[in-house]
C-alpha positions in Angstrom: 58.6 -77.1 -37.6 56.6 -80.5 -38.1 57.2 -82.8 -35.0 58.8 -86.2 -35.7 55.7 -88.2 -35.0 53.6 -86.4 -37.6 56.5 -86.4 -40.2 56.4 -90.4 -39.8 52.6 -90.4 -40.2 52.7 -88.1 -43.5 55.3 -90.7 -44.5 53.2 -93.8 -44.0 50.2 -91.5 -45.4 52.0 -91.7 -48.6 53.2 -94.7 -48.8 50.0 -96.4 -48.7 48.5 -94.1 -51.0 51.3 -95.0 -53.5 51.1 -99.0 -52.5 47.4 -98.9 -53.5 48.5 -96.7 -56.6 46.1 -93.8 -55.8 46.1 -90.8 -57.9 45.6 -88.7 -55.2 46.2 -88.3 -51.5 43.3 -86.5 -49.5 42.5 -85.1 -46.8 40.8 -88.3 -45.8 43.7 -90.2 -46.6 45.2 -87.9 -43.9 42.3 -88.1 -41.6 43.1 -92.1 -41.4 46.8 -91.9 -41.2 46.2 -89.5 -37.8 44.4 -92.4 -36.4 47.4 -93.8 -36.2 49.4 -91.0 -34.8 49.0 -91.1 -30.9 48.8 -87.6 -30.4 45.8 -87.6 -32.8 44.5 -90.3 -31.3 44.5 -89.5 -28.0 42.6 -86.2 -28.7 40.2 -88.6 -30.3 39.6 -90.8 -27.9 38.7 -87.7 -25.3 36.3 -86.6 -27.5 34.5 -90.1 -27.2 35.3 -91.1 -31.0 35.2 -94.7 -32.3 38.3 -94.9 -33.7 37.6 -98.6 -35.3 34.4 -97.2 -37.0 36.1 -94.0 -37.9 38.7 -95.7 -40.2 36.2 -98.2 -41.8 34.4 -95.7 -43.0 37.2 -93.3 -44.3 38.7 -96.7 -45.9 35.6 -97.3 -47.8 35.5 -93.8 -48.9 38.7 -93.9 -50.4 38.7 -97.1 -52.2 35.4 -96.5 -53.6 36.0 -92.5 -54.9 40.0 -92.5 -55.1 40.9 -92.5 -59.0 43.4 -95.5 -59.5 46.2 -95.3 -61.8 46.6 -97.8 -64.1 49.7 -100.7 -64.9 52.4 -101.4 -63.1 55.0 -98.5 -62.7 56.2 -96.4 -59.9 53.3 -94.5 -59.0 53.6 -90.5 -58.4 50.9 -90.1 -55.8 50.5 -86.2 -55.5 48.6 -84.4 -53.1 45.1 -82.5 -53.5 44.8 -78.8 -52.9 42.9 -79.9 -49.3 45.5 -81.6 -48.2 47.7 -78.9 -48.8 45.9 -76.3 -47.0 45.2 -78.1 -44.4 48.7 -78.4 -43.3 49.5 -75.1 -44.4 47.0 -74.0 -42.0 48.2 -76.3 -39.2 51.4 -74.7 -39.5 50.4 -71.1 -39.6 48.3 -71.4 -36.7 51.3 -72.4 -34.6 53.7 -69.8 -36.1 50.6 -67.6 -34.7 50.5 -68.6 -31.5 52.7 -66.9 -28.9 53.5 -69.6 -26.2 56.5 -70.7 -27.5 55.2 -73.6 -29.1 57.2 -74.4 -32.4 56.4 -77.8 -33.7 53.2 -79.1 -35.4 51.4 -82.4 -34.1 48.8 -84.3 -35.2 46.1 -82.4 -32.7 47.1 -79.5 -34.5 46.0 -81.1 -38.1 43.1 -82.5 -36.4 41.8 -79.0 -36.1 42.9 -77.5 -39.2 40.9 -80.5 -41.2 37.5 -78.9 -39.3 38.4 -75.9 -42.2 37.8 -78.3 -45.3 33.9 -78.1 -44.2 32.8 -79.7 -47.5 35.4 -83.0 -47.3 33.9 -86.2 -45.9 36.8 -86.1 -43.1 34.8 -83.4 -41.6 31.4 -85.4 -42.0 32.8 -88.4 -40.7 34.2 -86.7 -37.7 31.1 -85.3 -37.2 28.8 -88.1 -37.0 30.8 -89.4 -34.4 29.6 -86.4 -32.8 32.9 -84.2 -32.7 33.7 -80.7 -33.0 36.0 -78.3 -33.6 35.5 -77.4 -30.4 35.6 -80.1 -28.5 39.4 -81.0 -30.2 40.2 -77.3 -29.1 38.7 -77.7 -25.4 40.9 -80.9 -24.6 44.3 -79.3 -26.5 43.6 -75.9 -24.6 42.4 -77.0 -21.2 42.1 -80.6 -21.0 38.2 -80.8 -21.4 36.8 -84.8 -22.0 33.6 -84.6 -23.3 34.1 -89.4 -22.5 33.9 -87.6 -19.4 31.1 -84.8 -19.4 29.0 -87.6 -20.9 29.4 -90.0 -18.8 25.6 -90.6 -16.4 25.4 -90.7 -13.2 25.3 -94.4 -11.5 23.0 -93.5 -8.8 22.4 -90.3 -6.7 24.9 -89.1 -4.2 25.1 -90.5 -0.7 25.0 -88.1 2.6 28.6 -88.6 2.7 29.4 -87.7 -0.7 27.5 -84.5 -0.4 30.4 -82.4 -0.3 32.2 -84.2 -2.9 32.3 -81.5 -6.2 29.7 -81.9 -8.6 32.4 -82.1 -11.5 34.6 -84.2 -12.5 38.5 -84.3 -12.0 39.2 -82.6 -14.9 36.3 -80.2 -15.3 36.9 -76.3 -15.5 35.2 -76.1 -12.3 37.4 -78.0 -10.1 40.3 -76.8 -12.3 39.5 -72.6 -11.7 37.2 -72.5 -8.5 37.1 -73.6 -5.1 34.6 -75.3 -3.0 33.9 -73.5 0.2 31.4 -76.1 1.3 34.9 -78.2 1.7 37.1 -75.3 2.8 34.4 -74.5 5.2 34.3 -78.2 6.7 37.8 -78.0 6.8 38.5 -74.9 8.8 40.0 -72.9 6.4 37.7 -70.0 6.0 38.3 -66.8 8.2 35.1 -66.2 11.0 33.6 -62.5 10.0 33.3 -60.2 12.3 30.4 -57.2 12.4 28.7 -58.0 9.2 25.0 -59.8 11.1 22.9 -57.6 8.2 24.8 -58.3 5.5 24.9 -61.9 6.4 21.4 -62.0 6.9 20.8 -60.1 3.4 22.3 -63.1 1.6 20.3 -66.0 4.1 17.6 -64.1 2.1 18.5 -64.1 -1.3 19.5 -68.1 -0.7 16.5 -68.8 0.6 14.4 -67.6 -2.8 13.1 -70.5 -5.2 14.0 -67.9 -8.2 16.4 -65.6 -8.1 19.2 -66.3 -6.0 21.8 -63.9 -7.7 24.4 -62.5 -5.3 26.2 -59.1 -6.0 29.0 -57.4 -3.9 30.8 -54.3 -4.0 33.8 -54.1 -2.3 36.2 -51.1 -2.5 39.1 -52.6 -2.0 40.3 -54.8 -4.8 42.6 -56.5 -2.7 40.3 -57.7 -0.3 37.8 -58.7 -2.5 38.4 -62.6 -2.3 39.1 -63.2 1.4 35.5 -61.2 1.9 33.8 -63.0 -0.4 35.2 -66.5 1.0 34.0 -65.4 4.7 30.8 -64.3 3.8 30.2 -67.2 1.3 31.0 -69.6 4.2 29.3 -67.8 7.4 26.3 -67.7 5.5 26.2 -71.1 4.6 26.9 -72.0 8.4 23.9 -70.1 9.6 21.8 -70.8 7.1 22.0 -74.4 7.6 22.1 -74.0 11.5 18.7 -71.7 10.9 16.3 -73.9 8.1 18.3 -76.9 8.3 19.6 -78.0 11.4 18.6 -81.7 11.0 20.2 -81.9 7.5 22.9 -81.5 5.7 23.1 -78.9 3.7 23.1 -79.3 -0.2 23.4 -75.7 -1.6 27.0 -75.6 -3.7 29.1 -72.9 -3.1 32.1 -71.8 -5.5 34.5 -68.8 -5.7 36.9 -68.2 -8.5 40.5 -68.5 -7.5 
């Protein structure tokens, strides 16, 4: 049920709770063992988290509001109703889930804390400006938001024109296709006997507002190889018509 690696980092959780003879362990306790766990931290460090700064604070926050227990026997650390529910809720949400996933990680905890709203795991997680959604993005579909954040050196070069405007691991590159490159490359099918409708969409292009495109097409089936021509020939005339000297800089993307 609970993967290895997050069984190991509840362990060590504990036993530094007990070592500095807390009372209690928290959820921020737990917060600053998953720093540790590289599962946890990985999803971290894509959502642009500074894990250093992230554990002084939690640290400070638990020695200075963690009851100690007095003298010098074994200490029985036990666990707050937080902490409980949050890995309750870790596991339930992947008993849930129907992709066949059985074991818990830490990622999974990391979301599951973002339900304690009032703990200062959740306030400390958010001033380094992460979200329950930006854990869920990178676990679900690989979104960085080190990435997404990331500016711009310095504006495109002529050649690079036709590079995409995402990065590698964007959704855009990940569920849609250029057909400025397929174009360049050959790959799009000429159309035949549609001049008008062609024309109809140079138009609409060519506005400085609204340049919304609708298409009905009967058949489902050829729904995509229609668009992709019709994307692409009006691109090629367009840029042959208004700019012949330039290249052309309008992006074009169809969903897969």
């Amino acid at each position: 049920m609970i993967a290895q690696e997050l069984e190991v980092t509840l362990h060590m959780a504990f036993v530094d709770a007990r070592a500095s003879r807390h009372e209690f362990i928290t959820v921020e306790h737990l917060l600053c063992g998953l720093l540790d766990n590289a599962t946890a931290a990985d999803v971290l460090k894509a959502c642009a988290v500074n894990i250093d700064d992230l554990k002084s604070n939690l640290k400070n926050f638990i020695n200075d509001n963690t009851p100690i227990v007095p003298g010098s026997d074994d200490v029985d650390t036990q666990p707050t109703l937080g902490f409980q529910r949050v890995i309750q809720r870790a596991i339930m949400h992947v008993q849930s889930t129907s992709n066949g996933k059985k074991e818990v990680t830490g990622a999974n905890v990391l979301v599951a804390i973002f339900g304690e709203k009032d703990s200062h795991a959740v306030y400390y997680l958010q001033q380094q400006g992460v979200t329950r959604l930006d854990i869920v993005n990178y676990i679900s579909h690989g979104i960085r938001k080190d990435q997404v954040d990331a500016p711009k050196a310095s504006e495109p070069s002529a050649e690079g024109e036709d590079a995409s405007g995402a990065g590698k691991d964007s959704p855009l590159e990940q569920y849609t296709q250029n057909l400025n490159v397929l174009a360049k490359q050959g790959r799009i099918d000429p159309l035949i006997g549609r001049e008008g409708e062609v024309e109809r969409v140079i138009q609409v292009l060519c506005r400085r507002r609204k340049i919304t495109l609708y298409w009905w097409v009967r058949l489902v089936w050829v729904k995509q190889p229609l668009l992709k021509a019709w994307l692409g020939e009006s691109r090629r005339m367009m840029c042959q018509r208004f700019w012949p000297k330039r290249r052309c800089t309008h992006w074009i993307w169809v969903l897969c």
